[in-house]
N, C-alpha and C positions, 0 to 999 in steps of 0.2 A: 547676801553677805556670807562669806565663807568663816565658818568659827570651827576654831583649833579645839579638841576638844580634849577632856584631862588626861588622858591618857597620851594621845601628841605630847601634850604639855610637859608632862613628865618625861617623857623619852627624850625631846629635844633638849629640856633641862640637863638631862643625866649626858646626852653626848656633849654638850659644848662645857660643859662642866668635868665632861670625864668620871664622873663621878655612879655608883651603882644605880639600878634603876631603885631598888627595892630602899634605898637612902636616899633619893630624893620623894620617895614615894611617903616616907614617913617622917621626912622634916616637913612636905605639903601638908599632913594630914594634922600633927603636931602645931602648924598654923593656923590651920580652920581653926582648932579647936580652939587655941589663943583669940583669934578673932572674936569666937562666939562669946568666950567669958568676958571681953572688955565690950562686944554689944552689949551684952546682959548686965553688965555695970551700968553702961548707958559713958562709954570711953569713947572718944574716936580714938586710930591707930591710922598711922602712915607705915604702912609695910614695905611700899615702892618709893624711892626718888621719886616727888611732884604729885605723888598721889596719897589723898587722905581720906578714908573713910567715916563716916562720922553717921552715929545711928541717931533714929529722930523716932518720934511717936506720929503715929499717924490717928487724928482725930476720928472720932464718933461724926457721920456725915454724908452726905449724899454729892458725888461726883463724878468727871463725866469721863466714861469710859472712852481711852484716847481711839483706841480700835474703830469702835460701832458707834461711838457718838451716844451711846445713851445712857442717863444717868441710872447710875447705882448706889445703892444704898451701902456701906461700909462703918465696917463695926473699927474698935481701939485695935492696931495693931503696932509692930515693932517693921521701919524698914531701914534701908542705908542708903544715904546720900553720899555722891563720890565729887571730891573736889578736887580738880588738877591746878596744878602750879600753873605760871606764865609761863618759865621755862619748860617746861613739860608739853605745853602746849603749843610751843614753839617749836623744839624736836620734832612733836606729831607733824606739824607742817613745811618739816623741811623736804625741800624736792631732795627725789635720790638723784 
C-alpha cells in the first residue's frame, strides 16, 4: 500500500488550496494539537465529513497479536477508534 506521507500532504493541501505551504503546515499542526486535548478529555471529534474519531481506553489483558499470532500481555492504555459514515463509505466505493 502506497501512503502519502505529511509532508506530500501538506504540499498537495497548500497547491489545491492555493494557499502557503508554511500555513497549511501550522493549521495541521494547530489540529494535532486540538485532537490531543479532546483525546485527553476522553472527546471524540469529527475533523473530516463521515469521519469520527473517538478515543477509548484499552484494558489491562492479554491479546493476540494480529501480526505473529501470539499473545501479549498489555498494560492500561489510551488509543482511537475511527468511524466512518455510510455516506463516506460509499464515496470510498465509488468506481472512478
Amino acid at each position: 500500500m502506497d501512503v502519502m506521507n505529511r509532508s506530500e500532504f501538506i504540499r498537495e493541501v497548500s497547491q489545491r488550496a492555493r494557499i502557503e505551504v508554511e500555513d497549511v503546515q501550522k493549521i495541521i499542526e494547530t489540529s494535532e494539537d486540538l485532537l490531543m486535548d479532546c483525546f485527553h478529555k476522553g472527546r471524540a471529534v469529527r475533523p473530516f465529513y463521515g469521519i469520527t474519531l473517538k478515543p477509548r481506553q484499552v484494558k489491562d489483558g492479554e491479546y493476540l497479536n494480529p501480526k505473529t499470532l501470539d499473545v501479549v500481555e498489555v498494560k492500561n492504555r489510551k488509543t482511537v477508534s475511527v468511524l466512518l459514515s455510510t455516506t463516506f463509505r460509499q464515496r470510498l466505493n465509488e468506481v472512478d
